[in-house]
C-alpha positions, 0 to 999 in steps of 0.5 A: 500500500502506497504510503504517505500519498495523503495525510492520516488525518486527511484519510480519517476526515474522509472516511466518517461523516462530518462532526456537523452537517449543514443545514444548507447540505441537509436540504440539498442531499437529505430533502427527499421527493415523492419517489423516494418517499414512496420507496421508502414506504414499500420497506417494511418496518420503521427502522428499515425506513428511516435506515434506508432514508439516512444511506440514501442521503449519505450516499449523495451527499458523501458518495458512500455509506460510512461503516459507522453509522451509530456516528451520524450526526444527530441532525441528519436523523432528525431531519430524516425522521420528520420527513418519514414520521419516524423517531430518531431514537429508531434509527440509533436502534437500526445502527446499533442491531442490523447485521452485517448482511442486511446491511450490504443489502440495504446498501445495494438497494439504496444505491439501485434507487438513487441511480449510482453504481457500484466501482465494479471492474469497468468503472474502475477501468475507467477511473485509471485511465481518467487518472492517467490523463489527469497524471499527464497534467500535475503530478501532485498525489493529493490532487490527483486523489480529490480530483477522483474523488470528485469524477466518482461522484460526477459519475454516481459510482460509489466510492471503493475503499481508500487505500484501493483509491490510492492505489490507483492514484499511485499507478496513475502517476507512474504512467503519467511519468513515463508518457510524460518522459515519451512525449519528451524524448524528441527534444531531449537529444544528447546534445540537448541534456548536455546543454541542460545539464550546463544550466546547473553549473556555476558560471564563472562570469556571472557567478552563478548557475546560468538557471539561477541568472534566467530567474532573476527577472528585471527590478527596474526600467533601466538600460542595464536591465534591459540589456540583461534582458536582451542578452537572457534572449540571445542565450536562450536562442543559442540553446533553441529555446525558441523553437522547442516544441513542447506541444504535446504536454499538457500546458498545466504540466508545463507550468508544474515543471518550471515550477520546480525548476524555479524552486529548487537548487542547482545543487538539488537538480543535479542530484535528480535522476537524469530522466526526472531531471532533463523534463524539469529543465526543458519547460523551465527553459521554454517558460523562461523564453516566454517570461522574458520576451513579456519582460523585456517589452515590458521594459521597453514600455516602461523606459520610453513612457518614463521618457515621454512622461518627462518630455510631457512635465516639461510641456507643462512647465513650459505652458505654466511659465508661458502663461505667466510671461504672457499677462501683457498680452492677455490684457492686450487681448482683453482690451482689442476684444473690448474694442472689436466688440464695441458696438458704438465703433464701425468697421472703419473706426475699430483698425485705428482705436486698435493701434491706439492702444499703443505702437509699442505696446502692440510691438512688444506683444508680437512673437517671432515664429521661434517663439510660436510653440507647435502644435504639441507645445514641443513635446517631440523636440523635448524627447529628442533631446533624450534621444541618446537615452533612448539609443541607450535601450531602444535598438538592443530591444528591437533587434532581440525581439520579432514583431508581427501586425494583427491588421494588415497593411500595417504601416507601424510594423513596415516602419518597425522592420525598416528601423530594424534593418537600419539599426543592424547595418548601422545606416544613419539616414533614412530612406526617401521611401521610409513609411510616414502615413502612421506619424500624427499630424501635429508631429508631421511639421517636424519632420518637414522642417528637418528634411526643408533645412536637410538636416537628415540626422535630426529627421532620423532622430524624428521619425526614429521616435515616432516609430518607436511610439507609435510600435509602444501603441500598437503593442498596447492596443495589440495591432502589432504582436510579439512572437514567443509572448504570452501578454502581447500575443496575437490577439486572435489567440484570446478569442474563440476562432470564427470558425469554432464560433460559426460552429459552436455559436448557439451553444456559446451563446448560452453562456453570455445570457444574450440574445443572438441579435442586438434588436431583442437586446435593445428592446430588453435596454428600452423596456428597463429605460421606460421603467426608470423613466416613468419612476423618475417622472414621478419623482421630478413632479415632486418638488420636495422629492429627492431629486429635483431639477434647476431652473437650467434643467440641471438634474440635483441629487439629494444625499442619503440621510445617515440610517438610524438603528434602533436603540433596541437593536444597539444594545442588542448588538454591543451586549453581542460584542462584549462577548467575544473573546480574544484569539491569538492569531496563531490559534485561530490559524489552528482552530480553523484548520481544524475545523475546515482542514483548508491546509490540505490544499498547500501541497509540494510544488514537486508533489513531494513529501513534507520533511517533518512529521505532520505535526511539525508540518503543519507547525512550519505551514502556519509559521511561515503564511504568518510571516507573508501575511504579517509582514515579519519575514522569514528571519523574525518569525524565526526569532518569534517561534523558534523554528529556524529561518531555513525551515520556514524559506523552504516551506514558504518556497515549496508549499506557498504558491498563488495556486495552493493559496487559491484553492486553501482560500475558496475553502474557506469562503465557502465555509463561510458562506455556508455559516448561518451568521454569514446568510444572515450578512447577506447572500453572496449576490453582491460583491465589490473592489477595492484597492490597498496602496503599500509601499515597497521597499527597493527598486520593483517593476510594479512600484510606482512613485504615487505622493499622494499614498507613498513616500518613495514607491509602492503597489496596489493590493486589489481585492474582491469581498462579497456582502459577507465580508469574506474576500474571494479575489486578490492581485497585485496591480501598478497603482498608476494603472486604473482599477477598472482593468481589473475589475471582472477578473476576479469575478470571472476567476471565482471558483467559490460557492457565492453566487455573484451577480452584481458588482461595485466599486467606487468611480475609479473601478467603471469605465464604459468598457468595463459597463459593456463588459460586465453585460457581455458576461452576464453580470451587472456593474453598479459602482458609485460614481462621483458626480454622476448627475453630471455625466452625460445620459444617452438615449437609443431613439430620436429625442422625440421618443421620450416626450411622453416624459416632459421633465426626465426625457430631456435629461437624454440628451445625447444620442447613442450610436445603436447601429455601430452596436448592432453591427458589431454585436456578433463579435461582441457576444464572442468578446463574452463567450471568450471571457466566461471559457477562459480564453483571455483575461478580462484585465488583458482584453479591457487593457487592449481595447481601451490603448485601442483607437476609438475610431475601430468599429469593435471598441466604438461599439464597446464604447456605445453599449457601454454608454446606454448601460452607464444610462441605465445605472444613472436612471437607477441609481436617481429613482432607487433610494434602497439600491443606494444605500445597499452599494454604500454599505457594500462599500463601507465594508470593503473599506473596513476590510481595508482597516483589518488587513492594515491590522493584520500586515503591521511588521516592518511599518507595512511595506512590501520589501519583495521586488518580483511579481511573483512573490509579491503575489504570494505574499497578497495571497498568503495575507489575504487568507489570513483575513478570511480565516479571521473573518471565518473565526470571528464570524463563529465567535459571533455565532457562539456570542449569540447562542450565549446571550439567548441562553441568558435570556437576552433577545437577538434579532436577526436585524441585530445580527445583521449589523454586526461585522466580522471584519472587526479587529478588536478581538485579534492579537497579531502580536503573540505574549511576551515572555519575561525569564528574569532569573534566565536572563540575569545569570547569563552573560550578554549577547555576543555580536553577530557574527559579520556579514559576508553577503 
């Protein structure tokens, strides 16, 4: 029997019943219908019945009948034995005498009734084989023996012994290896395993293994990382990592065995078996061509923005300093629109009262054409005097990189390959024939001028900028695409083909929630409109309604009155608070895994074994999550519990990735979200998103310098909480980036039990696109919006159309472009249907319609759409005082979230001190499952609070309850005890000083 594949206690959880069902499972798996009761009476006596009905239960809810049945939770029998009329105590009888052989015949039966089947041979054939394919993808045993758990009950076979389950598990993994090694053979050439095998030693140059030097990614924009980046490249061409073909793997395989590669050691590499080894360092090697062709446009993106916004700033103090030289001419202006405007003065007189305002003074306000400032308020010339700056990146980038156009003709990617050719052969001027038709027109002018006075060198510089602008657009927007990339790939990649969307389309459709055409979802808008419209009508009518109208027909929105609660209902609540206890962080860590075993889901990223016993194990689990998410680091938690800091480094690298946290935190919101206390909160249906500035520590690609939030630099931590207070989504994100690109990720990403339907977020969280987005996926986007009576409100018909609403008609007053709309909807459901599969992130595909032109039909038609639901929200959120008050609630609770994870991340004054993506991710992760536990915990204290209270004989209404937060922080010790060993620490000597640093 395979040994250690799943933990005992996991073994022991899985094989009994649960110390407490639900009372959300109870209705779903214990709720019979009118054929089962029917068969249930066809048994003869009580005890057969209800014996009958509690296996039938067991077998949909756990997949099998527990051997112990005296253990059922009480509440299963009570529920059963009110639906079949039969004591609970009858059932204790019928666990405690039925023999063994009436038992697996009533077994048999209860699995004939409910349509499942038994795990004979064929099943269990079929179960190896789907474990094969499943072995092909991850190679984690854990996993792999909760995904057969799971196919046994989508395919109603009941559960086979574990230890034959696991079994089956190990079998599956060893095939897997050995197709996995097959698959792999055509590029493991001899040739090939040596030159991974070179990765793994020390390079005397760099002083470090090639492997170690591909993982350290860029920390700043600079030309020196830039260049490191270009020559990463240019080595991992040599070895022909551009041209692997790995297509044959399973892309999520791929992932798992980079993974490895980044974890481990070079050390420990070489001490793998050759042919576990060589896999592992191929798709490291293919995984790392990918990461840095998106980091090295990454930076280019970055230098020539930090180049362009310095030219900008410096347009701007220009414009300043020239307003101020110019309050002469002003006043001069004002005093000649004095006179040309005077009506007492013919056309004969105005010439002379002009020039008597004075010669001098008319002289002096003249400006050479020198002085004149183009169009652009000389921006192009100000980056042209950083143009050996740019020199200093720009041509080692171009020519690492290979640039391809999603429309054709495509003058910016003729431009590109031109500047490209130019820069490998070293030619100083540019061609007569070079493509000027992508080069705006306010910067046209200087380019003439350069070539007018023949100063060829200055029209290189010009155009060479423009292009390389323009390449900055288009990569953005995603006309021009880089190959080997994974953000800037082609964009066709992120959207289901035409083809399969011809094919497939009326299926798709389905998951859009849309009509086919755009003329039955405009009638759905204008049905919505009319209903708001005539709300609103009645509202204006009123003149101490809460909104009114001025006498410029300007629409006022009266704020919301501050809610009053009940006195009663206070006293209530406070008597509940006082109740709580206070929890250290570490037993709450403890209590909740105990209860919900949410641990079990931080495997071994190589689907390894833990090096301690489990206790331990779980010991350096939590030491090392508290140490991400309370910021203390690796070497202070060590001081604070004793485990060595190696100990917890290893364990953070091996067991704490965004994957394991992600699946660790939706068990946790999904038993949250099942609490009683937690339906009481509200539904599930209603979510939000915030942002939590930090600030970091060193030079980042994701710090941004933001005075306004941080000294130096810092990032974003940007999550989603449903109404429950629990947070389902987290991504760290450049704080200079608009929340709004990211808003429906998390959203679309929810693997939880909540039910999303309806989101908010404050004004930075909307843009159009993110309105018409939210649509297309079938959900509803509904932020507050600042000022929102003063944004523009768009009608889909002739202004004549809403005349039957004398006063809320005319507040349409622009008109939306439906038939862009329409004939752009067909694209647009498949924008949707893309989004929901999983095709493209929604933050990717916002990013890139939003860098986009307007003027393209698909984002005009985005805008458009985007504009009538923006309306639709308006006329909301004016008519519907509830509707307001429950978005600001739901806001109020993102941000006293934000006040528990400050609470929570203390150490180190609160700033994030990694500089890679990757481990920043980790650390939000590892932070923002901690928050839910203490939401998880307190909500459960809140629960134990209220049956206390009503046990003494104090009244707790639901409405009570419903303003109580488990984001509260008052009855959380972050901190841990002190200890004061005064005898110990007075016997013995001082402190030596540390030993010196030699890093």
């Amino acid at each position: 029997m395979p040994g250690g594949l799943v933990p005992a206690e996991e073994l022991e959880r899985l094989s009994s019943w649960p110390v407490e069902v639900a009372r959300s499972d109870l209705a779903a798996y214990f709720s019979f219908s009118l054929a089962d009761l029917r068969w249930l009476r066809s048994h003869r006596g009580a005890g057969e019945r209800i014996g009958l009905a509690v296996q039938l239960g067991a077998v949909r809810f756990l997949g099998f009948v527990p051997v112990a049945l005296a253990d059922t939770p009480p509440e299963v029998a009570g529920h059963v034995g009110k639906q079949i009329g039969v004591a609970p105590a009858t059932f204790r009888r019928y666990a405690r005498d039925t023999d063994g052989r009436t038992r697996r015949r009533h077994i048999a039966a209860v699995i004939d009734h409910a349509g499942w089947r038994a795990c004979g041979k064929r099943e269990w054939g079929s179960l190896g084989r789907w474990l094969t394919e499943r072995a092909l993808e991850h190679d984690t045993p854990t996993i792999l023996f909760g995904q057969a758990l799971d196919q046994l009950r989508a395919e109603r076979v009941v559960r086979p012994g574990l230890d034959r389950l696991m079994r089956a598990v190990s079998t599956a993994r060893v095939n897997g290896r050995k197709e996995i090694r097959r698959r792999f053979r055509p590029e493991l050439t001899p040739e090939r395993c040596e030159q991974l095998d070179g990765l793994l030693v020390t390079d005397p140059e760099l002083g470090i293994a090639r492997l170690v030097w591909l993982g350290d990614g860029a920390t700043s924009a600079s030309s020196d990382a830039a260049k490191a980046e270009v020559a990463k490249l240019a080595y991992l061409e040599d070895l022909g990592a551009d041209r692997l073909d790995l297509s044959a793997i399973p892309p999520e395989r791929l992932r798992q065995l980079a993974t490895v590669a980044r974890r481990s050691t070079p050390r420990g590499l070489r001490q793998m078996d050759p042919e576990r080894r060589h896999p592992i360092l191929l798709a490291a090697l293919a995984a790392a061509h990918t990461e840095i062709v998106d980091e090295t446009v990454r930076v280019f993106d970055m230098m020539l923005s930090s180049t362009d916004g310095n030219a900008r700033d410096e347009v701007a103090k220009r414009q300043l300093d020239a307003l101020h030289a110019n309050l002469d001419r002003l006043a001069l202006l004002d005093d000649i629109l004095d006179v040309v405007l005077d009506p007492d003065l013919d056309n004969t007189e105005v010439g002379g009262a002009v020039r008597g305002l004075g010669a001098q003074r008319l002289a002096n306000a003249v400006r050479s054409p020198q002085e004149r400032p183009p169009r652009d308020g000389g921006h192009l010339e100000l980056m042209e005097a950083r143009f050996s700056h740019v020199r200093s990146f720009a041509p080692q980038i171009l020519g690492a990189l290979t640039f391809a156009a999603s429309v054709a003709p495509s003058g910016i990617l003729g431009a590109v390959q031109l500047l490209q050719r130019m820069n490998v052969e070293g030619r100083r001027h540019v061609p007569d024939d070079a493509p000027l038709d992508f080069i705006s027109s306010r910067w046209r002018p200087y380019l003439d001028a350069a070539r007018d006075a023949g100063n060829e060198n200055l029209f290189k510089h010009y155009w060479e900028l423009c292009v390389l602008l323009a390449l900055q657009g288009g990569l953005r927007s995603g006309e021009i695409w880089v190959k080997g990339s994974r953000r800037y790939a082609n964009p066709a990649s992120y959207l289901i083909a035409p083809e399969v969307w011809e094919r497939e389309g009326t299926e798709l459709l389905k998951l859009t929630g849309k009509p086919a055409t755009f003329a039955e979802r405009l009638a759905e808008i204008e049905v919505e409109m009319a209903g708001y419209l005539d709300e609103l009508e009645a509202l204006l009518a009123d003149p101490d309604g809460p909104v009114w109208l001025d006498d410029a027909g300007e629409l006022h929105l009266r704020p919301l009155a501050a809610e009053v609660i009940d006195p009663a209902v206070v006293v209530e609540r406070d008597g509940v608070l006082a109740r709580l206890p206070i929890v250290p962080l570490t037993e709450l860590l403890i209590e909740t895994d105990g209860e919900i075993h949410w641990s079990r889901h931080l495997t071994h990223a190589g689907g390894g074994s833990p090096r301690h016993p489990p206790i331990e194990h779980q010991r350096n689990l939590y030491a090392a999550i508290l140490a991400q998410a309370c910021n203390f680091g690796s070497t202070r938690m060590a001081e604070l519990t004793g485990i060595s800091a190696d100990t917890i480094d290893w364990t953070t690298q091996w067991y704490l990735r965004e994957g394991t946290l992600r699946a660790a935190n939706t068990d946790v919101v999904n038993a949250h979200y099942r609490h009683p206390i937690a339906q009481l909160l509200g539904d599930g249906t209603l979510s939000s998103s915030d942002g939590l500035r930090l600030p970091t520590r060193g030079k980042s690609l994701t710090g941004r310098a933001l005075s306004r939030y941080f000294v130096h630099e810092g990032l974003t931590s940007y999550t989603h909480i449903s109404d429950q207070h629990s947070t389902f989504g987290t991504q760290i994100i450049v704080s200079t980036e608009r929340d709004a690109t990211f808003t429906l990720d998390e959203i679309l990403g929810n693997t939880t039990e909540l039910p999303l339907l309806e989101h908010t977020t404050d004004s930075h969280g909307q843009t159009l696109t993110t309105f018409g987005m939210f649509d297309l996926v079938d959900k509803r986007l509904s932020p507050r919006i600042a000022k929102l009576t003063e944004k523009q409100l768009y009608r889909p018909r002739p202004a004549s159309h809403y005349k039957q609403w004398p006063h809320a008609g005319p507040l349409l007053r622009h008109h939306a472009q439906i038939d862009v709309i329409d004939a752009q909807w067909n694209d647009l459901l498949r924008i949707g249907a893309s989004l929901k599969q999983g095709y493209v992130s929604a933050a990717l595909l916002i990013s890139r319609l939003q860098a986009g032109s307007r003027q393209h039909p698909l984002s005009k038609a985005m805008l458009e759409y985007g504009k009538l639901l923006r309306t639709l929200h308006a006329l909301r959120w004016f008519t519907d005082e509830a509707f307001r008050r429950r978005i600001g609630r739901q806001l109020n609770r993102g941000e006293a979230l934000n006040d528990l994870r400050r609470f929570i991340f203390f150490a180190n004054r609160g700033t994030i001190r990694y500089s890679g993506h990757e481990d920043q991710t980790t650390q939000a992760h590892c932070h923002t499952l901690v928050v839910n536990l203490c939401i998880l915990s307190t909500t459960g204290y809140l629960k134990d609070a209220i049956d206390a209270q009503r046990a003494d004989g104090h009244a707790v209404s639901d409405e009570a309850i419903a303003n109580l937060s488990p984001g509260q922080f008052e009855t959380i010790n972050p901190y841990g005890t002190l200890t004061f060993d005064i005898t110990v620490v007075l016997k013995r000597p001082r402190r030596p000083p540390a030993a010196p640093n030699t890093h």
